[in-house]
C-alpha positions in Angstrom: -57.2 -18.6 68.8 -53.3 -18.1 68.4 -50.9 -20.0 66.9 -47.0 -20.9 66.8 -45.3 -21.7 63.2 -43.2 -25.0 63.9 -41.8 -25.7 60.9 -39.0 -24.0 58.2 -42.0 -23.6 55.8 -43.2 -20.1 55.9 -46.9 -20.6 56.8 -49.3 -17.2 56.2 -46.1 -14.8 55.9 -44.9 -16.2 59.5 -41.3 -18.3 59.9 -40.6 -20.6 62.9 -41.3 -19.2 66.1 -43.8 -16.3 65.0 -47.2 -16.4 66.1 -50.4 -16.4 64.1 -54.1 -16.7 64.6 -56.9 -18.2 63.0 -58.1 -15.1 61.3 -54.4 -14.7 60.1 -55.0 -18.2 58.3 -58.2 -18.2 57.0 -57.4 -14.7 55.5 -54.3 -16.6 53.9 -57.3 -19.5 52.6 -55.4 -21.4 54.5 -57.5 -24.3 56.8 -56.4 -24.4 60.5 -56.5 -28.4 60.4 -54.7 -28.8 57.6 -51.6 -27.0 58.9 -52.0 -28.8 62.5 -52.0 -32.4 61.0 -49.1 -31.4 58.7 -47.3 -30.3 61.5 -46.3 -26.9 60.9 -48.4 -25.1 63.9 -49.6 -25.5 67.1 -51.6 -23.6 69.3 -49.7 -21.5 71.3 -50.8 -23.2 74.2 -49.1 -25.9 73.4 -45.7 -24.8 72.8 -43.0 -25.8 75.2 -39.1 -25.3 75.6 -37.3 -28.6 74.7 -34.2 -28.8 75.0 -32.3 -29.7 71.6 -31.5 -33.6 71.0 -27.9 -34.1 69.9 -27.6 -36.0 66.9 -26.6 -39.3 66.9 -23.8 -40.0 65.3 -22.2 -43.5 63.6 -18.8 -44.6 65.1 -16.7 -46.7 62.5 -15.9 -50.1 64.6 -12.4 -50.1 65.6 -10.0 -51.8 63.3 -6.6 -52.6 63.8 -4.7 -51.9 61.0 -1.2 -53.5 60.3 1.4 -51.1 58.4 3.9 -52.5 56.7 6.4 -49.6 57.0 5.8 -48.5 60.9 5.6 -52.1 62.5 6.0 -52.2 66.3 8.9 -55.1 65.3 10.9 -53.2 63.0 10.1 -56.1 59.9 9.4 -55.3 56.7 
């Protein structure tokens, strides 16, 4: 069976995106289920183009703000 790496953590020599397979793990004395349930592979199978979620971001409520020097008035 083959194998995709998932995560940043180099798994069995492999980064993200490299391929491994079972052999390649258990070589390693690595365990197969371990590394599915902690999420850094899948089977190669199961690998699929998403397309990348934007971050969300926090907008800062909008506030007027009065200045004392740049009044729409002209006071002080």
């Amino acid at each position: 069976m083959e194998y995709t790496v998932i995560s940043n953590t180099t798994v069995c020599g492999k980064v993200k995106d490299e391929k491994l397979t079972k052999d390649d793990i258990l070589n390693a004395g690595g365990s197969v289920e371990h590394l599915l349930a902690a999420g850094h592979i899948v089977s190669a199978n199961a690998v699929k183009a998403v397309p990348a979620v934007p971050q969300a971001t926090q907008q800062e409520p909008k506030v007027s703000v009065f200045n004392s020097v740049n009044n729409e008035q002209g006071e002080k």
